[in-house]
N, C-alpha and C positions, 0 to 999 in steps of 0.2 A: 504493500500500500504506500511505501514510503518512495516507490521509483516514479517520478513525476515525467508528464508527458515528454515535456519538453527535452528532458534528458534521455530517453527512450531510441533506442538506434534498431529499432524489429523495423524489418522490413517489409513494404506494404503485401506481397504474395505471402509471409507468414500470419500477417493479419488477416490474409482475405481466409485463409485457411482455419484460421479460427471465428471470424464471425461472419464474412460476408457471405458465406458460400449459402447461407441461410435463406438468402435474396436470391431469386431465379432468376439465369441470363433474359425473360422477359420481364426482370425492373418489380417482378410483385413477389407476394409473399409466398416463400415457397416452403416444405416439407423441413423438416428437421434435417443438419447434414448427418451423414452416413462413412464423415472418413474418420482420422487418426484421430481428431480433438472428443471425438463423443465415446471413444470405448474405454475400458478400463485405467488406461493411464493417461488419462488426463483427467481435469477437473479435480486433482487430489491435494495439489500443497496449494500454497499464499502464492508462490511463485505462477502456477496455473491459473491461479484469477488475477494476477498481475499482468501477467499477458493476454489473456483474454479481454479483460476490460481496458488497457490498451489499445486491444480491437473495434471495441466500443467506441471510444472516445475519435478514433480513426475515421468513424462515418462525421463526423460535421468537418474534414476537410474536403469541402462539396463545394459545388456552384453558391446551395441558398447560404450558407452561412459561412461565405468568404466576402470578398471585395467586391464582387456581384450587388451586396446589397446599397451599392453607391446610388446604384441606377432605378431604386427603389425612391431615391428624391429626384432622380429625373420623372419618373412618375406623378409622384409630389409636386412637383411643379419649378423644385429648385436651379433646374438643369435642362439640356436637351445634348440629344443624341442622334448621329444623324449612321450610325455605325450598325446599333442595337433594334433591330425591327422588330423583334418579339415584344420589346420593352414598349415602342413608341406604339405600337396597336391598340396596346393596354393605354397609354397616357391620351389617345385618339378615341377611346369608347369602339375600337375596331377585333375589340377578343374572339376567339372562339375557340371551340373545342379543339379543332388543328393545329391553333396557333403556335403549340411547338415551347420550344424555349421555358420562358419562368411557369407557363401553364404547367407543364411538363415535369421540370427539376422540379418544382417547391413538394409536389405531389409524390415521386420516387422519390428524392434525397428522404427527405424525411421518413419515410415508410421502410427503407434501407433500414434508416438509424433504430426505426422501432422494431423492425426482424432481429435487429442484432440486441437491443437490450431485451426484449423477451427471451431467448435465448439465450442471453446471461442469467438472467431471474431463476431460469429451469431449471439450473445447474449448476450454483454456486455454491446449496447447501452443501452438494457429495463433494465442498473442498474441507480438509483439515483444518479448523480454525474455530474460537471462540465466535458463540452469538455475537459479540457486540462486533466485532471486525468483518465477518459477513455481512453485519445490518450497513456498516458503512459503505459498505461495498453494495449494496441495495441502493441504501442512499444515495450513492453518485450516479448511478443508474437511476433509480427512480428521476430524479432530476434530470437525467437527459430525455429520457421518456416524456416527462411534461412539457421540457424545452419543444420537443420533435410535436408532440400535439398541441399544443399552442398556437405554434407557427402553420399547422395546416388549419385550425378554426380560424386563424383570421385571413386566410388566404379562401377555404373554402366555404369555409361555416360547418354548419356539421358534415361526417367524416368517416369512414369505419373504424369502428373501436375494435380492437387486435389489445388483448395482453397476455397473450401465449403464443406460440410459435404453434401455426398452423398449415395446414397442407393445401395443395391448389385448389383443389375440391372449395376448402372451408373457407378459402380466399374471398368468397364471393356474397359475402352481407350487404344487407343496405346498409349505409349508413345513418348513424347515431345522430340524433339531435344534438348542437352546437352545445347545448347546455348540458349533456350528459356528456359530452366528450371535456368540456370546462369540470366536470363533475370530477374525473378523473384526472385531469392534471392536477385539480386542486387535491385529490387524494396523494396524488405522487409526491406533490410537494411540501403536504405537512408530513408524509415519511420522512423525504430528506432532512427536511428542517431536524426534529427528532434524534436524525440519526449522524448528522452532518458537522465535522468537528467546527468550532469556531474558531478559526483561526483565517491568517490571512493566503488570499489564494495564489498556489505558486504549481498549477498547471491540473488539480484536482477539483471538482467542485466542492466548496464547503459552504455553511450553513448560512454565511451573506448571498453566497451563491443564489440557493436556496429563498432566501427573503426575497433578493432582489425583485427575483423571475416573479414571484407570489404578487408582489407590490403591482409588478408590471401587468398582470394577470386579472387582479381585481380593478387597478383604476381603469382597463380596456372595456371592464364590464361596470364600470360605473359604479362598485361598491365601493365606496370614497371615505368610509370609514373605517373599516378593514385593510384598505388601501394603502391608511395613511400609519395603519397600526404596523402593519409590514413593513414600509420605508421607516418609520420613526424607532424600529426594534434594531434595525444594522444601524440609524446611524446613533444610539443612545449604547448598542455594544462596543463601538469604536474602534472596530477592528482595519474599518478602511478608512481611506481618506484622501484629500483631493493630492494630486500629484502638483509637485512644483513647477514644471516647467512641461506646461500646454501639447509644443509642438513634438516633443520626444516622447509624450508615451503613445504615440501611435507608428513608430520606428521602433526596429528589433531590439538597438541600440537601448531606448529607455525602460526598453518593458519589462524586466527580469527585476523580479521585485517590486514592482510599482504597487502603491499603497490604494491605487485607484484602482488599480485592474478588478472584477470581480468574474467575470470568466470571458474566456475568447476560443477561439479558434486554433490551435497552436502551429508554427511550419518554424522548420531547424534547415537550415541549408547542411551539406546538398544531396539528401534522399528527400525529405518533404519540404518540398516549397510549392508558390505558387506563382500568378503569371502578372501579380500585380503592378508593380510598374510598367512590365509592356504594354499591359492593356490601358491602364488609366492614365501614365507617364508620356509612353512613348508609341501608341496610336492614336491615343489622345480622344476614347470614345465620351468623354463626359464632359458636357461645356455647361458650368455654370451661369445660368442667367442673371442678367440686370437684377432684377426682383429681387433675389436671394443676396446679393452682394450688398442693394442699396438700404439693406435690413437693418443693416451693423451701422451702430451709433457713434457719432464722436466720441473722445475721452471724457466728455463735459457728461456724458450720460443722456445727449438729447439725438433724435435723428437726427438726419441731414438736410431733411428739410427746413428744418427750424436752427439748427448749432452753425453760430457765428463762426467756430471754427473749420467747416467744409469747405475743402479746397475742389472746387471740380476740376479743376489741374491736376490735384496729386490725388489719386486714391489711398495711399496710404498714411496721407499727412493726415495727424491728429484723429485717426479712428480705432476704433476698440483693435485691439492686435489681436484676439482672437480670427480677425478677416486673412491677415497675411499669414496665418498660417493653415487655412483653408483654402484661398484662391489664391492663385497666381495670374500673371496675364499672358497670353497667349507670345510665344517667342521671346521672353525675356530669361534673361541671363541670369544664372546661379551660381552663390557662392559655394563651397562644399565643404567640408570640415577644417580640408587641408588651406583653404582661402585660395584655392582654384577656381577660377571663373567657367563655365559651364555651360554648353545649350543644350537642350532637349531632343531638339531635330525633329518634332512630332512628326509622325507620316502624314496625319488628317490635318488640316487645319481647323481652326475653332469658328465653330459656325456664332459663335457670340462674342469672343474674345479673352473668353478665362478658360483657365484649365485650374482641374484640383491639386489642392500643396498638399492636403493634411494625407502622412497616410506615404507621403513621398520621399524618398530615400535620393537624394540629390548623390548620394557619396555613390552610386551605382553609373550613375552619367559616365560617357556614353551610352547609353541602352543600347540589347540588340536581341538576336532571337537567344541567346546564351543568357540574357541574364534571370537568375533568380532570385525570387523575394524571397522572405523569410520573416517580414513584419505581420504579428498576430495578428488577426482580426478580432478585435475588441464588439464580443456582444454583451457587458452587462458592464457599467462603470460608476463610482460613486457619486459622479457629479449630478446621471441620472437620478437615482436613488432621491439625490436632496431636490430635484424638481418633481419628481414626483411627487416627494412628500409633498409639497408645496402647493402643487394642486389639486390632491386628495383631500388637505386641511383645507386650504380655500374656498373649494365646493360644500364641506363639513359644515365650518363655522366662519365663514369672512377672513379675512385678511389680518389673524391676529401675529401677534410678534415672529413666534416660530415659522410665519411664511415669511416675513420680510427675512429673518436673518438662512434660510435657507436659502433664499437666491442670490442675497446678497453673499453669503459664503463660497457660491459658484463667482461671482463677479468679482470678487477681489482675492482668486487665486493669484498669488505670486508671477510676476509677466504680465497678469492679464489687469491686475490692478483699474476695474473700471469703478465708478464709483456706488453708492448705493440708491434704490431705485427710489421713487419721490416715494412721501408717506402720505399717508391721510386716502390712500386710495379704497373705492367701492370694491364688492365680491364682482361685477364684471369686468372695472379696469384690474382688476387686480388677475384674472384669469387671462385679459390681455396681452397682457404684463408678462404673465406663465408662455403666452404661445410664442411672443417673442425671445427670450431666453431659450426655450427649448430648440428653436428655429436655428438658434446662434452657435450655442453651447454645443449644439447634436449634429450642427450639419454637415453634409455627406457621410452620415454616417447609418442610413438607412431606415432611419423614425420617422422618416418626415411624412410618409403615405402611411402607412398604420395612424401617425398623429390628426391627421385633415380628417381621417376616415372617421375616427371616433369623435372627431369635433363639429361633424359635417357640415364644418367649413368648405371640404372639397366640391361641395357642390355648386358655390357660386367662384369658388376662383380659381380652379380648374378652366371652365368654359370661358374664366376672363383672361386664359394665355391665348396667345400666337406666336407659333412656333417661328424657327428660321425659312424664310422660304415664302410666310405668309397662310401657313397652316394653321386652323384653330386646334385647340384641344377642347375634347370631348368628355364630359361626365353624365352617364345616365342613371339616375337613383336605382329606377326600376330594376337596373341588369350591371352597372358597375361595383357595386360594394362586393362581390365575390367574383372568385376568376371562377370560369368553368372546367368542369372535374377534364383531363384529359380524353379524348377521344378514343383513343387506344387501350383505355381500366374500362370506360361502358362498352365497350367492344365485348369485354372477357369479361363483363361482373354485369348480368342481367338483371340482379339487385338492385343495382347503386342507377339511383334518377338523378340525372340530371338537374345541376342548380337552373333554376328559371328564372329570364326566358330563352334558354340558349341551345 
């Protein structure tokens, strides 16, 4: 229990050999496997479920819960892409069952990651090992199990519910109402919580872990007192905490240790990495929009509409630094560690004239098809944490003290030193107030369409973009709040209808 991912050197065919083979070469849920890991000598020491749940942990190096989810606020509305057409169909109200791509991934990845932790559950008792060291080992499991159903309830709503490894035949339920598949995560996750050491996270999930996802789970569903009980229990245990220095913990470089991290992704050059920089860096498929850049406030704490200090000459004179460590501008020059000056070379050019910083590893320049990342991808962090708390109290009871100094503790991290937000504000500016920060604090970091969706804001400002080119963007209430189940599961699962009207 003690070998942490990241320090992990199994190879991905000894992983596949222990949990994926679970997964049938047709992407759905297949039979129990039948080779060397299910007979007698396996599943017996700590070491056996060390590497198995290694294996586990192995499915979220995927499409949906990598750097992919940039393009989740191109969605959102933060960005445009002119590279990604599965994405823009969906940002166009043009989805459909064919459509291929995020329809696709969000629906296998995750179904992968849930073959493979039912299949740990089934068989981690027959390891040598005290109850409580098993439960943990439940526990990290059970929370990825919720993570994996979570993210398919707000992609599809309800889902099939799978908690045992079952055979092709059984593969074929209807799916489970939204609310009994939330039933279940929420069971998953007061396992972990329970069983999840508290301590601070360094490549395992543990029991902020745990809160975080819970927090994240009930304010999506609007229990905003529960909500707030979840964010206000990590941040009153103290086990996390904001990191110093903004633009390094989304680089490999700051992550190791980081007080904020509360779980991610994990990739070690050079067996697991991924294709980040080429793709976001140096083909350049994400072009943040006007909109999103001109969000970010001077240092005075005012927009730019009104802050005397707005230079429309300089973009980055006198504005919150959170912005220049998120966008960059299209073809400009970078310094690198070494105080080397630097270009990109992007292959696309920017269809708006930014490209994204955060997340970007300058010290990799030149790019090429050789290079690999190795920077986490950050799904759960404490900055979140304290806005949500913020907005779960907010909606609770108004705008009392512990909201103000929760956001204002996101504002005056170290670097970012912006100032504190005005007082005396209403429960609606005050929830304004929330969408702004989380817009700022989170972006490109793939919240920003799950955020609009639950705020259903997306349905007026969505249809108030035009894309590059003179293309509107499309929101239809009736048929966009869920993607449609892929084309190729209703094919093979006579059960499962179709979300409507698609």
């Amino acid at each position: 229990m003690n070998k942490y991912i990241k320090n992990s050197t199994i190879k991905c065919s000894i992983i596949a050999i222990l949990v994926l083979h679970s997964v049938s070469c047709n992407k759905r849920l297949d039979k129990n496997p039948h080779d060397q890991i299910y007979n007698s000598s396996f599943w017996r020491t700590v070491d056996d479920a060390d590497l198995a749940l290694a294996g586990v942990y192995s499915t979220l190096l995927c499409e949906t819960f990598s750097y992919n989810q940039t393009m989740l606020d191109m969605i959102g509305g933060d960005a445009y892409t002119a590279s990604e057409q599965t994405y823009l169909l969906i940002a166009r109200g043009q989805t459909q069952p064919t459509t291929g791509g995020i329809v696709n991934n969000v629906y296998y990845d995750c179904y992968r990651g849930i073959a493979a932790c039912n299949f740990f559950m089934e068989n981690i008792d027959r390891v040598s090992a005290a109850d409580t060291e098993k439960n943990q080992y439940k526990g990290e499991v059970s929370f990825l199990r919720a993570l994996y159903y979570f993210t398919l309830s707000n992609f599809y709503g309800g889902v099939p519910l799978y908690t045992k490894t079952v055979s092709i035949d059984e593969a074929t339920v209807k799916q489970s109402s939204k609310a009994e598949v939330l039933a279940q995560v929420n069971a998953d996750l007061e396992f972990a919580i329970a069983n999840l050491p508290n301590t601070a996270y360094a490549g395992h999930a543990v029991k902020g872990s745990a809160l975080a996802l819970k927090a994240r789970v009930l304010l999506y569903s609007q229990q905003w007192q529960e909500a707030a009980d979840a964010a206000n229990q990590v941040i009153q245990d103290g086990v996390f905490g904001l990191n110093n220095d903004y633009r390094s913990m989304f680089l490999a470089s700051g992550q190791t240790n980081n007080p904020e991290i509360m779980f991610s992704a994990q990739y070690l050059n050079p067996d697991r990495y991924s294709n980040q920089d080429i793709i976001i860096s140096w083909f350049g498929v994400l072009n943040p929009n006007d909109s999103f850049v001109n969000d970010f406030e001077c240092i005075d704490g005012k927009p730019i509409t009104s802050s005397p200090l707005y230079d429309p000459a300089d973009w980055t004179k006198n504005r919150d630094p959170r912005l220049m460590h998120t966008v960059r501008v299209f073809g400009e020059p970078q310094i690198n560690s070494s105080g080397k000056e630097n270009y990109f070379y992007e292959i696309n050019p920017s269809a708006t004239g930014w490209e994204p910083m955060k997340g970007v590893n300058i010290d990799a320049l030149p790019m090429d098809y050789s290079t690999k990342s190795e920077q986490d991808w950050i799904l759960l962090r404490y900055a979140d944490v304290l806005l949500m708390y913020a907005e779960a109290k907010n909606e609770v009871s108004g705008p009392d003290a512990s909201v103000y100094d929760a956001i204002n503790i996101v504002r005056a991290r170290p670097g970012v030193d912006m100032p504190p937000i005005s007082t005396g504000l209403t429960k609606d500016e005050m929830r304004i107030r929330i969408m702004h920060e989380r817009r700022v604090e989170l972006g490109l970091e793939g919240l920003r369409y799950a955020d609009i969706k639950r705020w259903k804001t997306i349905e007026t400002y969505i249809p108030s973009l035009v894309d590059p080119g003179g293309v509107p963007r499309v929101f239809n209430p009736a048929k966009d709040y869920l993607l449609p189940f892929p084309q190729s599961e209703i094919d093979v699962n006579p059960n499962l209808e179709q979300n409507s009207p698609y």
